[in-house]
TIGUKOL-205610 format. One record per residue (C-alpha): residue number from 1; residue in one letter; x, y, z; chain. Coordinates in steps of 0.02 Angstrom, whole numbers, plus 50000, padded with zeros to 5 digits. Layout:
N
REC  num  residu  X  Y  Z  chaine
REC  NUM  A  X  Y  Z  A $
...
This chain:
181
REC  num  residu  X  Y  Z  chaine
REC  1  X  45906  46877  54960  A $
REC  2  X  45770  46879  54824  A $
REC  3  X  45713  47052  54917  A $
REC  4  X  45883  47135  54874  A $
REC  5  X  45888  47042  54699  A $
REC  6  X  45703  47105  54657  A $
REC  7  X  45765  47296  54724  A $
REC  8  X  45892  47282  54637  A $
REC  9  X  45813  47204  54459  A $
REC  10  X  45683  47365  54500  A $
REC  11  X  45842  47484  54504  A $
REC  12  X  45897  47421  54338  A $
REC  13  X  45722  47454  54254  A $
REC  14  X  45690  47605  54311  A $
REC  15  X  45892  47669  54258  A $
REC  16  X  45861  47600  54085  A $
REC  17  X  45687  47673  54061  A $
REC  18  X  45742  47839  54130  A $
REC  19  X  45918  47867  54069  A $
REC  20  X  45833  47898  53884  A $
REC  21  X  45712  48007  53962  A $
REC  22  X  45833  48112  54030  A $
REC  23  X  45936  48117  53873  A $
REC  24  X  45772  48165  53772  A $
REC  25  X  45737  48306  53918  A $
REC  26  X  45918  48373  53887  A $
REC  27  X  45905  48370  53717  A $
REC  28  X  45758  48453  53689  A $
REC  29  X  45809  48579  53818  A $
REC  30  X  45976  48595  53715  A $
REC  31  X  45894  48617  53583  A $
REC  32  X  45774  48763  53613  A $
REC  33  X  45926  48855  53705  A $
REC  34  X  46001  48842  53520  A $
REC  35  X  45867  48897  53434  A $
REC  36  X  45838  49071  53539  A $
REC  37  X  46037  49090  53539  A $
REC  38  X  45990  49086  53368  A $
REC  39  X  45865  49218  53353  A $
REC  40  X  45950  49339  53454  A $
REC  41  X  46091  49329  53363  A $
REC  42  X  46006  49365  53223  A $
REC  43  X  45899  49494  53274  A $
REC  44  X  46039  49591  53365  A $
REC  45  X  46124  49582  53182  A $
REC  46  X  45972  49670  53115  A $
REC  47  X  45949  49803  53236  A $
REC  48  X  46132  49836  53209  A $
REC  49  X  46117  49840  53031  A $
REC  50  X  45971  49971  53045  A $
REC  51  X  46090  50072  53177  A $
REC  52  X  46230  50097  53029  A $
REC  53  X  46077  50134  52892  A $
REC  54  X  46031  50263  53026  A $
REC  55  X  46189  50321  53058  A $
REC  56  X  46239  50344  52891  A $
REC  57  X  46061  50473  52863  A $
REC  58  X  46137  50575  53002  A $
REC  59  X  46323  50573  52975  A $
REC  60  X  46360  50703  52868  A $
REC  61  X  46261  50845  52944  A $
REC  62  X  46314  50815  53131  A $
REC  63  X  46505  50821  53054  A $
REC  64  X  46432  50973  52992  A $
REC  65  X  46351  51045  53145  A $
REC  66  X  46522  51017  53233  A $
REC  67  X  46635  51094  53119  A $
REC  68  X  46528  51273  53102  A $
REC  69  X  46525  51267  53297  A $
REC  70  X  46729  51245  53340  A $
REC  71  X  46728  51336  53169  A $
REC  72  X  46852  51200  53076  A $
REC  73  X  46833  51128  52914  A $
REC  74  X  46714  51198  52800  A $
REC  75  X  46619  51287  52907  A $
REC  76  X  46644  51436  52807  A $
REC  77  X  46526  51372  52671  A $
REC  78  X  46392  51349  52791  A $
REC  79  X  46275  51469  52832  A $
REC  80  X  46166  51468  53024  A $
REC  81  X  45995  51423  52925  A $
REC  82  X  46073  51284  52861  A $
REC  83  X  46169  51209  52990  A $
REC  84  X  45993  51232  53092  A $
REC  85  X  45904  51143  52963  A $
REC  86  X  46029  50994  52976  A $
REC  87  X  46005  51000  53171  A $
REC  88  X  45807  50969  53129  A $
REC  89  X  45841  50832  52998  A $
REC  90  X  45968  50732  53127  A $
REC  91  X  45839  50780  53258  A $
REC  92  X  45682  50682  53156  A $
REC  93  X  45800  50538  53114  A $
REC  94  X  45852  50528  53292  A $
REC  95  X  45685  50561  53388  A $
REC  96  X  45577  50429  53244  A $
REC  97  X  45728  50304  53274  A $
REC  98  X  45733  50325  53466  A $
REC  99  X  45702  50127  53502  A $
REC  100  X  45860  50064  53388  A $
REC  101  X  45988  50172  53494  A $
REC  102  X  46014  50102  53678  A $
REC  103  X  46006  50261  53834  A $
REC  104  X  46166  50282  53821  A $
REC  105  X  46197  50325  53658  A $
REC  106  X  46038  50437  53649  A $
REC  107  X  46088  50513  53824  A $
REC  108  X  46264  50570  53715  A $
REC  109  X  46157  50633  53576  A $
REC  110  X  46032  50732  53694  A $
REC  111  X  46201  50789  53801  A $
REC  112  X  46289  50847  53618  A $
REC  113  X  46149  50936  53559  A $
REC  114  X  46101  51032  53716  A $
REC  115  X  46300  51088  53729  A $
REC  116  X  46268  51144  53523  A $
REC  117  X  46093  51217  53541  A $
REC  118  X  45996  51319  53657  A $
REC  119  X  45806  51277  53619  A $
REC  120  X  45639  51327  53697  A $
REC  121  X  45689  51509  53681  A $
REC  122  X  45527  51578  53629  A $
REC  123  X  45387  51551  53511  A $
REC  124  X  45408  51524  53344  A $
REC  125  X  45603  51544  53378  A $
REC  126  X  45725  51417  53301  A $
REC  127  X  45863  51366  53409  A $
REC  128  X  46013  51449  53455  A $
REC  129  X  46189  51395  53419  A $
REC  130  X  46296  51394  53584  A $
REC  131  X  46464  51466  53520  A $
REC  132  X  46555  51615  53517  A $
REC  133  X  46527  51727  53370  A $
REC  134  X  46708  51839  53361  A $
REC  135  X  46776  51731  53198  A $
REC  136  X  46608  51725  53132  A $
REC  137  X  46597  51894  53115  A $
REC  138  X  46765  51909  53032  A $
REC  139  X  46721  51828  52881  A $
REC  140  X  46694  51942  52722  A $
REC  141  X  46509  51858  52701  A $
REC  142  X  46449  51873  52885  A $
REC  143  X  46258  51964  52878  A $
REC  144  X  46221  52078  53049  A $
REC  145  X  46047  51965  53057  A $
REC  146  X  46146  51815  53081  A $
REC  147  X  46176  51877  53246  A $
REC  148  X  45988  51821  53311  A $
REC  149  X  46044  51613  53278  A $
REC  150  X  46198  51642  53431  A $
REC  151  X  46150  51610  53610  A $
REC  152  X  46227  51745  53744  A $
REC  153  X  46280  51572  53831  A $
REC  154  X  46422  51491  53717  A $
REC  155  X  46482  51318  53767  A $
REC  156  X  46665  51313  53786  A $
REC  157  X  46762  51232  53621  A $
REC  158  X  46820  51104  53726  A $
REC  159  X  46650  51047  53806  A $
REC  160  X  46571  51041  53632  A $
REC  161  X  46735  50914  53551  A $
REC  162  X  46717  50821  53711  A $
REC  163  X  46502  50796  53710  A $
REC  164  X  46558  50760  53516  A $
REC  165  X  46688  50615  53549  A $
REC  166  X  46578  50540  53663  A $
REC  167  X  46445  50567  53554  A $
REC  168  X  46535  50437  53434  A $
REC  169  X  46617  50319  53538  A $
REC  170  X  46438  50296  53604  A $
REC  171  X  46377  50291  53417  A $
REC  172  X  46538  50161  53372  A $
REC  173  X  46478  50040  53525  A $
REC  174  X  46311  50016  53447  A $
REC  175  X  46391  49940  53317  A $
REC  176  X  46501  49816  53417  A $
REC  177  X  46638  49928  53379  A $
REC  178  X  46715  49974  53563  A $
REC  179  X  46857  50115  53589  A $
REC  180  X  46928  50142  53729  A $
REC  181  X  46851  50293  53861  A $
């Protein structure tokens, strides 16, 4: 009997020494689990604050670059040099800012911007814009030499809207901001 007393008496010690052990091991544990919730939170909130900064360098001249391609808006008061020299300034914002936008959303940009532009088309050559030119031509202002910024391979209307919607949906969800496919 004074075996199973002694076991026992052993039992109790060694509950009572490690039950606070193991509530200091959880704790701690708790505790740093907190902490780096904490910091992720917090630097997700930045990197999503920098996202809208960047977005908001950027937002006006892709609306821009739309509109003179479906030809909506005021796409009459644009002219191709400068709708090409808003496709470089979104470019440099885009390409410097590459690591704040996830592959998704720069996959959309990239997929927008090819259906807009045709690049690479020779040395020294700006790039292209990949619409039709009939309405362009109408306009009272229209100059023959604008004739060298239009591809010979137009995107459909429809393809460029749709690259564009997805283009800011994709834009929208890096800012916790989720629509709908």
């Amino acid at each position: 009997m004074a075996d199973s007393n002694t076991g026992l008496e052993i039992v109790k010690i060694v509950a009572s020494v490690s039950t606070p052990i193991i509530v200091l091991v959880l704790g701690v544990w708790a505790k740093n689990i907190a902490v780096d919730y904490e910091k992720r939170a917090s630097l997700n909130d930045r990197v999503i604050e920098k996202r809208v900064e960047l977005y908001e360098k950027v937002d006006d001249d892709l609306n821009d670059i739309f509109v003179f391609l479906i030809q909506v808006g005021n796409w009459k008061d644009l002219t191709p040099q400068m709708v090409v020299e808003k496709k470089r300034r979104v470019d440099k914002i885009m390409y410097t800012s590459r690591p704040y936008w996830s592959d998704v959303a720069f996959n959309a940009y990239m997929e927008f911007m090819s259906s807009a532009f045709e690049t690479y088309t020779g040395i020294g050559e700006d790039a292209k814009f990949r619409t039709e030119t009939w309405q362009f031509k109408e306009l009272l202002g229209w100059e023959e030499s604008w004739s060298k910024w239009f591809s010979s391979n137009p995107t459909d209307i429809s393809e460029l809207r749709s690259r564009y919607n997805v283009l800011m949906k994709r834009l929208a969800a890096e800012f916790g901001y989720y629509q709908e496919s």
